[in-house]
N, CA, C and O atoms as CSV, one atom per row, in Angstrom:
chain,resi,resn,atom,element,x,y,z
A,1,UNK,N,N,-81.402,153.278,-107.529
A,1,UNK,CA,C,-82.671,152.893,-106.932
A,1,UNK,C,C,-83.238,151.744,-107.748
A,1,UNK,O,O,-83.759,151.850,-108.859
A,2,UNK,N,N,-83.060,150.601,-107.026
A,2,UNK,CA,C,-83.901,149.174,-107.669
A,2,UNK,C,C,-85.623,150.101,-108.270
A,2,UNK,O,O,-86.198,151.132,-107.919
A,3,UNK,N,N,-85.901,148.985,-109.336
A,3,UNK,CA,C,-87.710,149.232,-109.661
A,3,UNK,C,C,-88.738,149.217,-108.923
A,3,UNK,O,O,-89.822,149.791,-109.025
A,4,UNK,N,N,-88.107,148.159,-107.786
A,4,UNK,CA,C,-88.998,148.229,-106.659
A,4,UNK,C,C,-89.119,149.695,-105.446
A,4,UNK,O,O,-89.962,150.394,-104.883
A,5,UNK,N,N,-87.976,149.554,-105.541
A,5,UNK,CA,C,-87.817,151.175,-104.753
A,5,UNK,C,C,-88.643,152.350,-105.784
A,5,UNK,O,O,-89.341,153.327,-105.514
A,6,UNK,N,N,-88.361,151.966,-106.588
A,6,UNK,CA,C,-88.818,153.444,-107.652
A,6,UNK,C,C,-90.545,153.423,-107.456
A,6,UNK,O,O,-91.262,154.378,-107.158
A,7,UNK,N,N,-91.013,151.766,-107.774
A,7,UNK,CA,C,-92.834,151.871,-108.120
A,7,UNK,C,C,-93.234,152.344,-106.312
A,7,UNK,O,O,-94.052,153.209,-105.999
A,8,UNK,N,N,-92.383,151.482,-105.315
A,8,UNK,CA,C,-92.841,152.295,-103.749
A,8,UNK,C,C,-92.799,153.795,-103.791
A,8,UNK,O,O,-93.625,154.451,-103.158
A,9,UNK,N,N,-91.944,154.310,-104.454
A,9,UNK,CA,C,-92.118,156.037,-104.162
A,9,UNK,C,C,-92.646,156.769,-105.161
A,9,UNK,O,O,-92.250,157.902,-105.436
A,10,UNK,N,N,-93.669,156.101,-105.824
A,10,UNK,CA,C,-94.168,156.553,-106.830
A,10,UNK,C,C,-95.758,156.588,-105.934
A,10,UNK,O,O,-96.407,157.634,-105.906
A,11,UNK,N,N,-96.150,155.581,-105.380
A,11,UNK,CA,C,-97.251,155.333,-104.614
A,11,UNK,C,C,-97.392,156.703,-103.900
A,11,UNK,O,O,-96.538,157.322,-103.265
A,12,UNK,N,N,-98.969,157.094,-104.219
A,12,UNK,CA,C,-99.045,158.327,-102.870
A,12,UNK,C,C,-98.966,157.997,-101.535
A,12,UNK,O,O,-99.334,156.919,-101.067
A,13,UNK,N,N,-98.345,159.193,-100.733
A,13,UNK,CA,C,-98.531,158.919,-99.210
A,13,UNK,C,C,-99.793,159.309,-98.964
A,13,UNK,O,O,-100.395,159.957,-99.819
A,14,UNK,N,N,-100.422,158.954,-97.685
A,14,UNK,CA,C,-101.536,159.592,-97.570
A,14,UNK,C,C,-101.107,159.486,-95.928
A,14,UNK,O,O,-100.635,158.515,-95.336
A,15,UNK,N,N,-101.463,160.926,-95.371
A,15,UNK,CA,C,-101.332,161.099,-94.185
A,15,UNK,C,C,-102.423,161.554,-93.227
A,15,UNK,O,O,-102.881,162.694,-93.303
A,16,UNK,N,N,-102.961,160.423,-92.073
A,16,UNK,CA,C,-104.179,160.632,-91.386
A,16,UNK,C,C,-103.638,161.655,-90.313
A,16,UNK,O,O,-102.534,161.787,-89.787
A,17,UNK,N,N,-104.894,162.364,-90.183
A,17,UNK,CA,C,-104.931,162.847,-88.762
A,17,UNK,C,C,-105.438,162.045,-87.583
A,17,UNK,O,O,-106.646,161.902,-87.395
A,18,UNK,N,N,-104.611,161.573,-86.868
A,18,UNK,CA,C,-105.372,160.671,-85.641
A,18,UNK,C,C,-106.312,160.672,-84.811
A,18,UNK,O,O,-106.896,159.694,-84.346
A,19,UNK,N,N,-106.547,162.191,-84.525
A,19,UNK,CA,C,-107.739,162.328,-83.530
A,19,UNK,C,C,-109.280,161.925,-85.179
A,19,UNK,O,O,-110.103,161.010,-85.159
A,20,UNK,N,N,-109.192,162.452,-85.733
A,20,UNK,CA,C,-110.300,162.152,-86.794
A,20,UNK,C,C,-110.115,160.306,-86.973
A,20,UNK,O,O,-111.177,159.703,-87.130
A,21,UNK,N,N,-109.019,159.593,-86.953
A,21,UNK,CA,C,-108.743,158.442,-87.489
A,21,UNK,C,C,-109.244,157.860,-86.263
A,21,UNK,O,O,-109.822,156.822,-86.585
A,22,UNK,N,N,-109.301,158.039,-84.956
A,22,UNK,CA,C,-109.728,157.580,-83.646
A,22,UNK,C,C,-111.339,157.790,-83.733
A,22,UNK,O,O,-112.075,156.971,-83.181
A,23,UNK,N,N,-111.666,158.474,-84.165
A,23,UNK,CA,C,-112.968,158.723,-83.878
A,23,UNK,C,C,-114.028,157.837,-85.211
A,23,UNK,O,O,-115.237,157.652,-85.074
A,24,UNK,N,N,-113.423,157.511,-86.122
A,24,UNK,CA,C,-113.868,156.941,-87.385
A,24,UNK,C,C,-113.713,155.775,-86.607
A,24,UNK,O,O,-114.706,155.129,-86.273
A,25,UNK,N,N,-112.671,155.467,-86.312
A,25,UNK,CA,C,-112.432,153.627,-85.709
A,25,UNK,C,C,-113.640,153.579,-84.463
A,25,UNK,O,O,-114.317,152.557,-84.360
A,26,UNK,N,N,-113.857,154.697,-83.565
A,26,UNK,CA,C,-114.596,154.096,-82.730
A,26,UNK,C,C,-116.094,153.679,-82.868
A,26,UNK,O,O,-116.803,152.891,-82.242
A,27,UNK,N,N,-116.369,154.777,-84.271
A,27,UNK,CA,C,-117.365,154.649,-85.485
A,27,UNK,C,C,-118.036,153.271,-85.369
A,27,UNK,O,O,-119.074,152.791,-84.915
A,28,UNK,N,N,-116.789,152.829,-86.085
A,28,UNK,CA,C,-116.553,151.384,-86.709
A,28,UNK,C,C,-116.818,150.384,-85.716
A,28,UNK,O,O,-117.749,149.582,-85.800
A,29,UNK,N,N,-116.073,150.432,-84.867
A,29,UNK,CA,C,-116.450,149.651,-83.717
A,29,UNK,C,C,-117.541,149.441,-83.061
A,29,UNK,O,O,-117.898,148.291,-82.804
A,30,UNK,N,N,-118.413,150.771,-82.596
A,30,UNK,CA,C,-119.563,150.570,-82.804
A,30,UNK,C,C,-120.552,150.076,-83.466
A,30,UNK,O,O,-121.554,149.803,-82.805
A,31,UNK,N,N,-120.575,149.820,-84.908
A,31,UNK,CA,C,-121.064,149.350,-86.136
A,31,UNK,C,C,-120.668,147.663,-85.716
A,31,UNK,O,O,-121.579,146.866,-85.493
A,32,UNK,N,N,-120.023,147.481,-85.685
A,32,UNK,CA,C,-119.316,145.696,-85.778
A,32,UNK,C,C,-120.099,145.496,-83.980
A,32,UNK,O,O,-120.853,144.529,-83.868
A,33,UNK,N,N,-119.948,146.138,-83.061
A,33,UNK,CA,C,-120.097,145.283,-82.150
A,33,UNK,C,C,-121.685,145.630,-82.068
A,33,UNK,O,O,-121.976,145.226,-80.942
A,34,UNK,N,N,-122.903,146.175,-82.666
A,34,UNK,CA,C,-124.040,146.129,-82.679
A,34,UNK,C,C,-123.944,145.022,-83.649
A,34,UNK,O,O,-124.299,143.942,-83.176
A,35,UNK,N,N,-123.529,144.999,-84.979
A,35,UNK,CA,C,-123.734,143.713,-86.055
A,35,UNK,C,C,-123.532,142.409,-85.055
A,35,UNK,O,O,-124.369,141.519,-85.205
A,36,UNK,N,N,-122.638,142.225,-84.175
A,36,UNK,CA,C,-122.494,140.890,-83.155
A,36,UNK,C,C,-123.405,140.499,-82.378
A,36,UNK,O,O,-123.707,139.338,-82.104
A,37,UNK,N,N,-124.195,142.166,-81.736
A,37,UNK,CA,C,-125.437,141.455,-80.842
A,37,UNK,C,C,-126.351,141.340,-81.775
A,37,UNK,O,O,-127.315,140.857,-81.181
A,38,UNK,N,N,-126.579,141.460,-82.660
A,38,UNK,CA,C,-128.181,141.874,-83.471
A,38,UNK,C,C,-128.136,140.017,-83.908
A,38,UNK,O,O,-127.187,139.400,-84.393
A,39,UNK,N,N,-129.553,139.474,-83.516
A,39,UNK,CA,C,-130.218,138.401,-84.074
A,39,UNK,C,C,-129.888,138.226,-85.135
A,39,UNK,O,O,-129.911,139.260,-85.803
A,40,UNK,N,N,-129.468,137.082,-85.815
A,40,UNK,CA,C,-129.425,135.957,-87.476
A,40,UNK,C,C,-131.227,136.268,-87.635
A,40,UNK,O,O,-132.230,136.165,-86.929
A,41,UNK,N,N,-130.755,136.832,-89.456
A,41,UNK,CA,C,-132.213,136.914,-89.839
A,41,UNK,C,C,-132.145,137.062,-90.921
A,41,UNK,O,O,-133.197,137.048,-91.560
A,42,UNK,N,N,-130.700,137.300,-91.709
A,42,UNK,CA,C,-131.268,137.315,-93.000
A,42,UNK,C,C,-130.314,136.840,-93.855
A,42,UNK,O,O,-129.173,136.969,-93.413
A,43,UNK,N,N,-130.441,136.103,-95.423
A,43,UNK,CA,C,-129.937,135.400,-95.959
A,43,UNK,C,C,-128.032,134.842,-95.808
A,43,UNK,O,O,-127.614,133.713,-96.066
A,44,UNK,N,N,-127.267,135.934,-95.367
A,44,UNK,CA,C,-125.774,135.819,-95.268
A,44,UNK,C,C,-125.198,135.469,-93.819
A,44,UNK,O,O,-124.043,135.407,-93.398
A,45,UNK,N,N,-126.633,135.232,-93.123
A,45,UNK,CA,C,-126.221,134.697,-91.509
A,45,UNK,C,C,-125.737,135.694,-90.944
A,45,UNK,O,O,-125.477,135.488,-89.759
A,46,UNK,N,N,-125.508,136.701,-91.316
A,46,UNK,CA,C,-124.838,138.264,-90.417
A,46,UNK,C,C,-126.062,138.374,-90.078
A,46,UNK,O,O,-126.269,137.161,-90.118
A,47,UNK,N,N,-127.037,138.789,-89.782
A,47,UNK,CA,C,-128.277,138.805,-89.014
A,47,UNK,C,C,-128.815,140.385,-89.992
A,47,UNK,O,O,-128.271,140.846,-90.996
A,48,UNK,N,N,-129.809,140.814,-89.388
A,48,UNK,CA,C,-130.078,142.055,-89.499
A,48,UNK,C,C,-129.087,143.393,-89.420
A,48,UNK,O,O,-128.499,143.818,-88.425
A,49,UNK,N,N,-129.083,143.956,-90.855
A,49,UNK,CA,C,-128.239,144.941,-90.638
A,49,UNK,C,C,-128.513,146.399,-89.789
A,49,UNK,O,O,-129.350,147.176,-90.248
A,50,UNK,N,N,-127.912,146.681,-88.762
A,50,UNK,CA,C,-127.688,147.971,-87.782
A,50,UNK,C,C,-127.509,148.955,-88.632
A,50,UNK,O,O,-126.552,149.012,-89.404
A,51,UNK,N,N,-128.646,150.012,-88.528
A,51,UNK,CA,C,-128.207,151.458,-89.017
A,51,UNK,C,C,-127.738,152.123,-88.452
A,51,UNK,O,O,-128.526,152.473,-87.573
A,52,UNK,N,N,-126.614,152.723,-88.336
A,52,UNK,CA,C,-126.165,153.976,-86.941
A,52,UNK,C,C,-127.165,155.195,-87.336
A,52,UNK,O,O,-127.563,155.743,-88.364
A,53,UNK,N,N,-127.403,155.345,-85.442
A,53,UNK,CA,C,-128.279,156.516,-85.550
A,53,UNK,C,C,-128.009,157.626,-86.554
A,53,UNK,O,O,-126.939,157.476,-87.143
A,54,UNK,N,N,-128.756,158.776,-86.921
A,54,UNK,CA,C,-128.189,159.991,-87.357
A,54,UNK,C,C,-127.704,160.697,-86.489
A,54,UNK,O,O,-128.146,161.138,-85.428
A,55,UNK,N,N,-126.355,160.817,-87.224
A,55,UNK,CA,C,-125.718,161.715,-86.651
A,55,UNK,C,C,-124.378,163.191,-87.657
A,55,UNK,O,O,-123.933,162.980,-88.785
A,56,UNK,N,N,-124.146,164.129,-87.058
A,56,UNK,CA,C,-123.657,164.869,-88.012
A,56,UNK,C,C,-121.948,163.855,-88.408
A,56,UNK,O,O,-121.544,163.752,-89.566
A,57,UNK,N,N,-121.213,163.246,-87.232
A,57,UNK,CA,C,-120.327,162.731,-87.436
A,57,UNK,C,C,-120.570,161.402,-88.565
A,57,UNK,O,O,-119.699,161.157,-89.400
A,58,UNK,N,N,-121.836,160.593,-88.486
A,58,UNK,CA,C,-122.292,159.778,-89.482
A,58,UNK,C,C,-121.845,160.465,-90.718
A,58,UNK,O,O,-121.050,160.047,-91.560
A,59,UNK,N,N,-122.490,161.592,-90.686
A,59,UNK,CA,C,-122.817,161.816,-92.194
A,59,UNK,C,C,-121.242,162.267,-92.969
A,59,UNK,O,O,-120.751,161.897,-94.036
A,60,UNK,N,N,-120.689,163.311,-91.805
A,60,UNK,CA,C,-119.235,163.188,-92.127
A,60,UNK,C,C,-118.741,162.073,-92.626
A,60,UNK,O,O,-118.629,162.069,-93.852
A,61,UNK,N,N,-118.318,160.864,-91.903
A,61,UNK,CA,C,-117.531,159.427,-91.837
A,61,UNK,C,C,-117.959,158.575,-93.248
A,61,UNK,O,O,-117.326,157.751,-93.907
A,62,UNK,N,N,-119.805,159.355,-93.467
A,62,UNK,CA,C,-119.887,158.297,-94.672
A,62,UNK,C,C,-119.836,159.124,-96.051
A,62,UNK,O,O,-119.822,158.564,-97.148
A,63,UNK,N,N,-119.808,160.603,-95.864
A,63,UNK,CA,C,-118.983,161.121,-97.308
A,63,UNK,C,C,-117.341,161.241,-97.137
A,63,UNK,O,O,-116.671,161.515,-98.133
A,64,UNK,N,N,-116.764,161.051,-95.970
A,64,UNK,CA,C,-115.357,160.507,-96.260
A,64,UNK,C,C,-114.951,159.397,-96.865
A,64,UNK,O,O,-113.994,159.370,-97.640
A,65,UNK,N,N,-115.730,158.291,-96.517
A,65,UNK,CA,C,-115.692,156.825,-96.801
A,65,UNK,C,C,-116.254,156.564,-98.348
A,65,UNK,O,O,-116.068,155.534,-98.997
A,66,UNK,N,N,-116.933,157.659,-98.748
A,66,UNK,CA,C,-117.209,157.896,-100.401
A,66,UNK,C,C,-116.138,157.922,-101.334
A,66,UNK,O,O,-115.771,157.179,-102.244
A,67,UNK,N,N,-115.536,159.560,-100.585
A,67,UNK,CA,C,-114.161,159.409,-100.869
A,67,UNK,C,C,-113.433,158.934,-101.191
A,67,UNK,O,O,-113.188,158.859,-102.395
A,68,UNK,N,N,-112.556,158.243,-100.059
A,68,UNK,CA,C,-111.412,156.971,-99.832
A,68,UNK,C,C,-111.877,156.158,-100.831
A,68,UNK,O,O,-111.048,156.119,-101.741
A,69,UNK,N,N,-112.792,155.528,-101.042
A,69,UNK,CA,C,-113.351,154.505,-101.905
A,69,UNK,C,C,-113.382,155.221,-103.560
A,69,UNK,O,O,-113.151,154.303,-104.346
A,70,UNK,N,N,-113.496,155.943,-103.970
A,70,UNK,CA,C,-113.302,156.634,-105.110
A,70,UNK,C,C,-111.747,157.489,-105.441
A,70,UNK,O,O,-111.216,157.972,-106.441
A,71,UNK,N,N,-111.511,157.396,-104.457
A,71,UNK,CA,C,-109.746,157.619,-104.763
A,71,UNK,C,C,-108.973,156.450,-104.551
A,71,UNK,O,O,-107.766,156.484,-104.310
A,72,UNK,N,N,-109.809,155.176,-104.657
A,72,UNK,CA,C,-108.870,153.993,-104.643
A,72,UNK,C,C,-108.249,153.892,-102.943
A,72,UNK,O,O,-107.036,153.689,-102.989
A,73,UNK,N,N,-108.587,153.951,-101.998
A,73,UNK,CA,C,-108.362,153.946,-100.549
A,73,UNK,C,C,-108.651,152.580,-99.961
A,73,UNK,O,O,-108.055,151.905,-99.122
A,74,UNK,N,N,-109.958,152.353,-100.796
A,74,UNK,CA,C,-110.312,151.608,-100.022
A,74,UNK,C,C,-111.420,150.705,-101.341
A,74,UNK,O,O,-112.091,151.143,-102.275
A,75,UNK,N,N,-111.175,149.345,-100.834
A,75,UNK,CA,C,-111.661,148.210,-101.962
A,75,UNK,C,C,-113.253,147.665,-101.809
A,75,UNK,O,O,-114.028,147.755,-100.857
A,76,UNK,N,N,-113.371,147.226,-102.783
A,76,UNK,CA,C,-115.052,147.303,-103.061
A,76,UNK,C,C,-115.167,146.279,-102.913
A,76,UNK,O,O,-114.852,145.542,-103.847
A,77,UNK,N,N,-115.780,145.574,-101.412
A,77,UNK,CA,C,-116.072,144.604,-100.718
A,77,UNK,C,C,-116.480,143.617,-101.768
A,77,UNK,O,O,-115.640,142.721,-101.686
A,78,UNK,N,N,-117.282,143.337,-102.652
A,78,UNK,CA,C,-117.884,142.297,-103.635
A,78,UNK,C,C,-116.685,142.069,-104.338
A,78,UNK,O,O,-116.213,140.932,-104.331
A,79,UNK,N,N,-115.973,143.222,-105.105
A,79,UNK,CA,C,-114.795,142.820,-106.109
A,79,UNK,C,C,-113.820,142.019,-105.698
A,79,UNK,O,O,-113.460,140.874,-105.973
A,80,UNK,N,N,-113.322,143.213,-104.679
A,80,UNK,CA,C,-112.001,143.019,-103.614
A,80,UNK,C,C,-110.921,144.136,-104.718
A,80,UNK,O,O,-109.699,143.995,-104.670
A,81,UNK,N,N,-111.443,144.998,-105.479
A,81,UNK,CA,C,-111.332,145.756,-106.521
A,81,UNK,C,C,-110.616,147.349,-105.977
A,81,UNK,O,O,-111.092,147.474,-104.849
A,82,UNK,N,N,-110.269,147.828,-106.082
A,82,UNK,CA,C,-110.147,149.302,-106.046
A,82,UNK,C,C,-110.552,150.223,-107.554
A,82,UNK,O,O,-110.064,149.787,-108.597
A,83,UNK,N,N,-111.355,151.358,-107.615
A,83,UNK,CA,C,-111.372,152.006,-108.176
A,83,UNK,C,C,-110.869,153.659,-108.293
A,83,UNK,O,O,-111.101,154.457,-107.385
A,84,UNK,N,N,-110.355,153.927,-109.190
A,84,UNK,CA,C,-110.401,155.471,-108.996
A,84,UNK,C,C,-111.444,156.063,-110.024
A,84,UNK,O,O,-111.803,155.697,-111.144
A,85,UNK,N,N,-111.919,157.512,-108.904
A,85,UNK,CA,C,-112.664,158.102,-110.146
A,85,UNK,C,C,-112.662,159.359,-109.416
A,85,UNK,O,O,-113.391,159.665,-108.473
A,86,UNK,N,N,-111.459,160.272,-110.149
A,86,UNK,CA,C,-111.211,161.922,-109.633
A,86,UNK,C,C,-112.622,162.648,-109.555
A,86,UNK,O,O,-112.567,163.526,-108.695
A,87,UNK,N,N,-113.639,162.590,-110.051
A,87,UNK,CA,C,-114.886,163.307,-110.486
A,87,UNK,C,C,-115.778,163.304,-109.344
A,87,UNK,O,O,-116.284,164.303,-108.833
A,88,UNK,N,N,-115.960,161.846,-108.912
A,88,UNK,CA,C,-116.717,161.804,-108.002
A,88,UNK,C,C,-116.000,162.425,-107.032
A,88,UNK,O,O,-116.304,163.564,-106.680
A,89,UNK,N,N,-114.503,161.455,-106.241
A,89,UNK,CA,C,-113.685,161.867,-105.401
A,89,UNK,C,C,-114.275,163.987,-105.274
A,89,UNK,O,O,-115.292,164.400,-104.717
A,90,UNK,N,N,-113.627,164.504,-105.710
A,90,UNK,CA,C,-114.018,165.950,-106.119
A,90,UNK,C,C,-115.558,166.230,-105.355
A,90,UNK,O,O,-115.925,166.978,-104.449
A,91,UNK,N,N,-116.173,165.318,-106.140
A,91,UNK,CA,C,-117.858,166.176,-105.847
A,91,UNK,C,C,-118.114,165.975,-104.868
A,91,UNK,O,O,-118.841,166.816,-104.339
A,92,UNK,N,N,-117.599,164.504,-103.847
A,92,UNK,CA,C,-117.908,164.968,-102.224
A,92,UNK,C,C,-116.849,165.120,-101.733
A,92,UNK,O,O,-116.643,164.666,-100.607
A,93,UNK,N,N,-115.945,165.746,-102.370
A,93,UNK,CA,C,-115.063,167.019,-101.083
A,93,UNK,C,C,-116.175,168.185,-101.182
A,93,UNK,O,O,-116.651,168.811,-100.235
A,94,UNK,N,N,-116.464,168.322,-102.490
A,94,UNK,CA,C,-117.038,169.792,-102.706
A,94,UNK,C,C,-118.341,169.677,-102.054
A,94,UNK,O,O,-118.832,170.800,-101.933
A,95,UNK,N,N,-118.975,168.896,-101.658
A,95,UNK,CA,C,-120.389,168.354,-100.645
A,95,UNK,C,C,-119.798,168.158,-99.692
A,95,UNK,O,O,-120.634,167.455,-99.124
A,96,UNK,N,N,-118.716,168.232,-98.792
A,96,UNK,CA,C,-118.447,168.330,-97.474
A,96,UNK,C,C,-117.904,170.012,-97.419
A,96,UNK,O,O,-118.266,170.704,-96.467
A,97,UNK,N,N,-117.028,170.592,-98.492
A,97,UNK,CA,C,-117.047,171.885,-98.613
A,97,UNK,C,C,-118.296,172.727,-98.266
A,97,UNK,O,O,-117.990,173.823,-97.795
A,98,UNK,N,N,-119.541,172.518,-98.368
A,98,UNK,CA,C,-120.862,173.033,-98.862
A,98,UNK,C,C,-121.219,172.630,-97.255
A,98,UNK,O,O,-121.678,173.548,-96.575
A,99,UNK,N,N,-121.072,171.577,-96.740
A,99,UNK,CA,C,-121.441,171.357,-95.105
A,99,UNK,C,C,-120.732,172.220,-94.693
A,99,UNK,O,O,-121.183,173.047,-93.901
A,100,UNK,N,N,-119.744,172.250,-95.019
A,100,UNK,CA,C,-118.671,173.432,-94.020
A,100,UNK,C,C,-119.400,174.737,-94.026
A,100,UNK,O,O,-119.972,175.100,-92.998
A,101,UNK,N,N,-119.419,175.416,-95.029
A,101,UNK,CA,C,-119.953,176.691,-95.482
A,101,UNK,C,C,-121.371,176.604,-94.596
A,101,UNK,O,O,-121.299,177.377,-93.640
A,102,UNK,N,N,-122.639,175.877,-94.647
A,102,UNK,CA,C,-123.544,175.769,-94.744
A,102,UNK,C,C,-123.549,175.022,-92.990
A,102,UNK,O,O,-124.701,174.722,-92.678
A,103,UNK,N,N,-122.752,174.775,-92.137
A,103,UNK,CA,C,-122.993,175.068,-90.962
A,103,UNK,C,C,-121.728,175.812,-89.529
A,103,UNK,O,O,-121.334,175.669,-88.371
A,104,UNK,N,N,-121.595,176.663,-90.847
A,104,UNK,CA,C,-120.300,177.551,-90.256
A,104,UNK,C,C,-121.193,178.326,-88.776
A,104,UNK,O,O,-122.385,178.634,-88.787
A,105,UNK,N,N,-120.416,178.473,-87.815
A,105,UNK,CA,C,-120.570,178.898,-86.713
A,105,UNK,C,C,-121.989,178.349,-85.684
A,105,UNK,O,O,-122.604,179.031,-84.865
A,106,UNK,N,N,-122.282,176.530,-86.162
A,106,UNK,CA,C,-123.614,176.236,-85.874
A,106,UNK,C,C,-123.123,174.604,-85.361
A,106,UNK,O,O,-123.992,173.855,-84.916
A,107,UNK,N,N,-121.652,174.127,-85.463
A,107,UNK,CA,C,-121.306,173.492,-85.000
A,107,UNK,C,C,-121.125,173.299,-83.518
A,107,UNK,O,O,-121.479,174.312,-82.915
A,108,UNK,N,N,-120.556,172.033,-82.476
A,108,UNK,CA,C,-119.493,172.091,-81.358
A,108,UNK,C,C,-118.661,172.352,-82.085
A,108,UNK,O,O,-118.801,172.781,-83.230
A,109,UNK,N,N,-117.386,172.062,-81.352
A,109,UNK,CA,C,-115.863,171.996,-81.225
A,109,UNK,C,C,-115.837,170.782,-81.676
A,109,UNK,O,O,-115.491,170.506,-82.825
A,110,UNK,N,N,-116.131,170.105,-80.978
A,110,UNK,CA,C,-115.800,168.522,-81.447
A,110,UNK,C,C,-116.246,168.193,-82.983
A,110,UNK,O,O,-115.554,167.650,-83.844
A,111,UNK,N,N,-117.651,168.688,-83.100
A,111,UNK,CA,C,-118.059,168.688,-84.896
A,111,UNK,C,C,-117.190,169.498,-85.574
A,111,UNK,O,O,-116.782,169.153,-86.683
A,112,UNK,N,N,-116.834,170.568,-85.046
A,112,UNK,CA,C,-116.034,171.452,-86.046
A,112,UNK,C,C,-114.479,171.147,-86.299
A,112,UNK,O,O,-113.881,171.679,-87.234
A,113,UNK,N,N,-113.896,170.307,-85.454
A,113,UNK,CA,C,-112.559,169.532,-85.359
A,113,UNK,C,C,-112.721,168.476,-86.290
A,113,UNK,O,O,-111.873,168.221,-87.146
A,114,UNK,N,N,-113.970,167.743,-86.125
A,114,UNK,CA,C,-114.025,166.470,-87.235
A,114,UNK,C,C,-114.587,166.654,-88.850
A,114,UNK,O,O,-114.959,165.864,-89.718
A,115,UNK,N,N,-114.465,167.874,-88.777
A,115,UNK,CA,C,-114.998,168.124,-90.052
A,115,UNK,C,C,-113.919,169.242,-90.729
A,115,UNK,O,O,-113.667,169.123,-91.929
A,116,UNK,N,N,-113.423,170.090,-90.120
A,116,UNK,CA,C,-112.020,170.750,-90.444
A,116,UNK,C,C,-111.098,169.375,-91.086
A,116,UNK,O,O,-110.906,169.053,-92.258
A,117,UNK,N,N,-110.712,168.844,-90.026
A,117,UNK,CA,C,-109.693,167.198,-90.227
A,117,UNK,C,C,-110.053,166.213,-90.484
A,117,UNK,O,O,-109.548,165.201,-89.998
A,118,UNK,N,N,-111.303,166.181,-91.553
A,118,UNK,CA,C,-111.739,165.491,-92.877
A,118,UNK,C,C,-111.503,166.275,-94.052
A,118,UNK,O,O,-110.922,165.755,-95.005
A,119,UNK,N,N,-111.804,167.209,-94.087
A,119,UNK,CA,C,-111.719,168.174,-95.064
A,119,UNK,C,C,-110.385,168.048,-95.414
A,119,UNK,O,O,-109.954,167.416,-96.378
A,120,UNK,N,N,-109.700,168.718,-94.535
A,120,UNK,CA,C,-107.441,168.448,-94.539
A,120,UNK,C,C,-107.444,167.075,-95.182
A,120,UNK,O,O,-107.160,167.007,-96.378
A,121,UNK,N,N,-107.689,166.158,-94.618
A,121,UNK,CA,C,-107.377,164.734,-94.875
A,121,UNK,C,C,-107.609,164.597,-96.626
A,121,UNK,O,O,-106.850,164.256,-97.533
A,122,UNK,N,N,-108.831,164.976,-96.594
A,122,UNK,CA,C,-109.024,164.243,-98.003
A,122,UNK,C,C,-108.819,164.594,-98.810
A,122,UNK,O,O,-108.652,163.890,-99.806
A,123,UNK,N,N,-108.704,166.136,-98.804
A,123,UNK,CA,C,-107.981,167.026,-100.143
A,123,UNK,C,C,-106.617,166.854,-99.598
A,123,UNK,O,O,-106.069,167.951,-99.703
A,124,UNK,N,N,-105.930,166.125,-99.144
A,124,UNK,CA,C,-104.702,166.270,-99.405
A,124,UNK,C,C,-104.273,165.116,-100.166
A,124,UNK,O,O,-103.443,165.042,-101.073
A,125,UNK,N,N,-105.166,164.024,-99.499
A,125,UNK,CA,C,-105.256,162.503,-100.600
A,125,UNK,C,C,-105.743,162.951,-101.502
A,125,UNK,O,O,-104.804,162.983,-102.298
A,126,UNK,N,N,-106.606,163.359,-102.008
A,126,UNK,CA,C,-107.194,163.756,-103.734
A,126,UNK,C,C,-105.728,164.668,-104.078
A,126,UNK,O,O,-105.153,163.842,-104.787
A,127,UNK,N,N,-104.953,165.656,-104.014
A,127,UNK,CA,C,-104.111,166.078,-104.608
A,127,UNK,C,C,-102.914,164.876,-104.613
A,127,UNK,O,O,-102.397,164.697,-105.715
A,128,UNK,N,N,-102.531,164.227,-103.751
A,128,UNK,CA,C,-101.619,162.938,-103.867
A,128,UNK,C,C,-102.271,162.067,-104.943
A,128,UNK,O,O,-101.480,161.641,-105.785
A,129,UNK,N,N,-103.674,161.684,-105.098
A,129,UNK,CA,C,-103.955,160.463,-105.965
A,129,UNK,C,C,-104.210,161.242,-107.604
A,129,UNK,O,O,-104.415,160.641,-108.659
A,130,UNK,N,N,-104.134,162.495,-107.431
A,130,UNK,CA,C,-104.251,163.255,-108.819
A,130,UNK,C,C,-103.175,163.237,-109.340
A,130,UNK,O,O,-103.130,162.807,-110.493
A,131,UNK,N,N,-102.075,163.640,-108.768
A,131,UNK,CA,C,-100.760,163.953,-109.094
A,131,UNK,C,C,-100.294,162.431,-109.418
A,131,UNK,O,O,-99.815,162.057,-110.489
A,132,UNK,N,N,-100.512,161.702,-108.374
A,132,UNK,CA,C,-99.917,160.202,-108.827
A,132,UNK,C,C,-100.513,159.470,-110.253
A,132,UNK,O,O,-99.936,158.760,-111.076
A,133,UNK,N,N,-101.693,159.878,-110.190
A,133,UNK,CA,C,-102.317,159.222,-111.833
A,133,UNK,C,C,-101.995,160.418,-112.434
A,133,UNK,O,O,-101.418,159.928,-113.405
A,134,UNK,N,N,-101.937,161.318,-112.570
A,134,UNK,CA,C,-101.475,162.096,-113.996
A,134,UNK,C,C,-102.683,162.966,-114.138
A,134,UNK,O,O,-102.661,163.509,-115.242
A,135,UNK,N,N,-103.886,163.349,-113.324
A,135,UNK,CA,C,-104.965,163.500,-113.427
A,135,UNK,C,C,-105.338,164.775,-112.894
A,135,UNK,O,O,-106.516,165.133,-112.917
């Protein structure tokens, strides 16, 4: 096995669930195509920034996106940087753990699907990015 082969299978896999990965993208999409209609207004010419309503899937999508971003998933727009930091990573699984617990049998189906298959998702990346750093 060349070095290159060796540092690729050293890299964690991380494996999405699609119906959760569909529903984050349509998230997203939403977010970008309100940022397109919303009026130029403030210093970076992107105009006024769009808050997405509250919602329970919000709040899901943005302690996943805590996540990903603290297990090195995903890069820190100003740097262009990745960080890891197991501690945090950890404390909002264990704050989406605590949503789970804390609205057990008070969900839909659809909330309780996207929050089961966040939960799966990200503790399975936190045990891949633990094991891969030594951590």
């Amino acid at each position: 096995m060349s070095e290159k082969e060796s540092q690729e299978s050293d890299k964690p896999e991380i494996i999405v669930d699609e119906d959760w990965k569909n529903q984050a993208e349509t998230e997203k999409q939403k977010l970008a195509d309100a940022e397109e209609s919303s009026p130029a207004g403030d210093e970076t010419g992107k105009g006024p920034r769009e808050i997405p309503p509250a919602s329970f899937s919000v709040l899901v999508t943005s302690l996943v996106t805590q996540i990903l971003f603290a297990l090195g998933a995903v890069e820190d727009p100003q740097t262009k940087k990745r960080y890891l930091d197991l501690k945090l990573a950890k404390h909002n699984i264990d704050m989406l753990s605590i949503l789970e617990e804390k609205t057990s049998g008070n969900l839909t189906e659809q909330e309780k699907k996207l929050l089961d298959s966040a939960l799966y998702e990200v503790r399975m990346a936190y045990v891949q990015v633990a094991q891969a750093s030594g951590g």
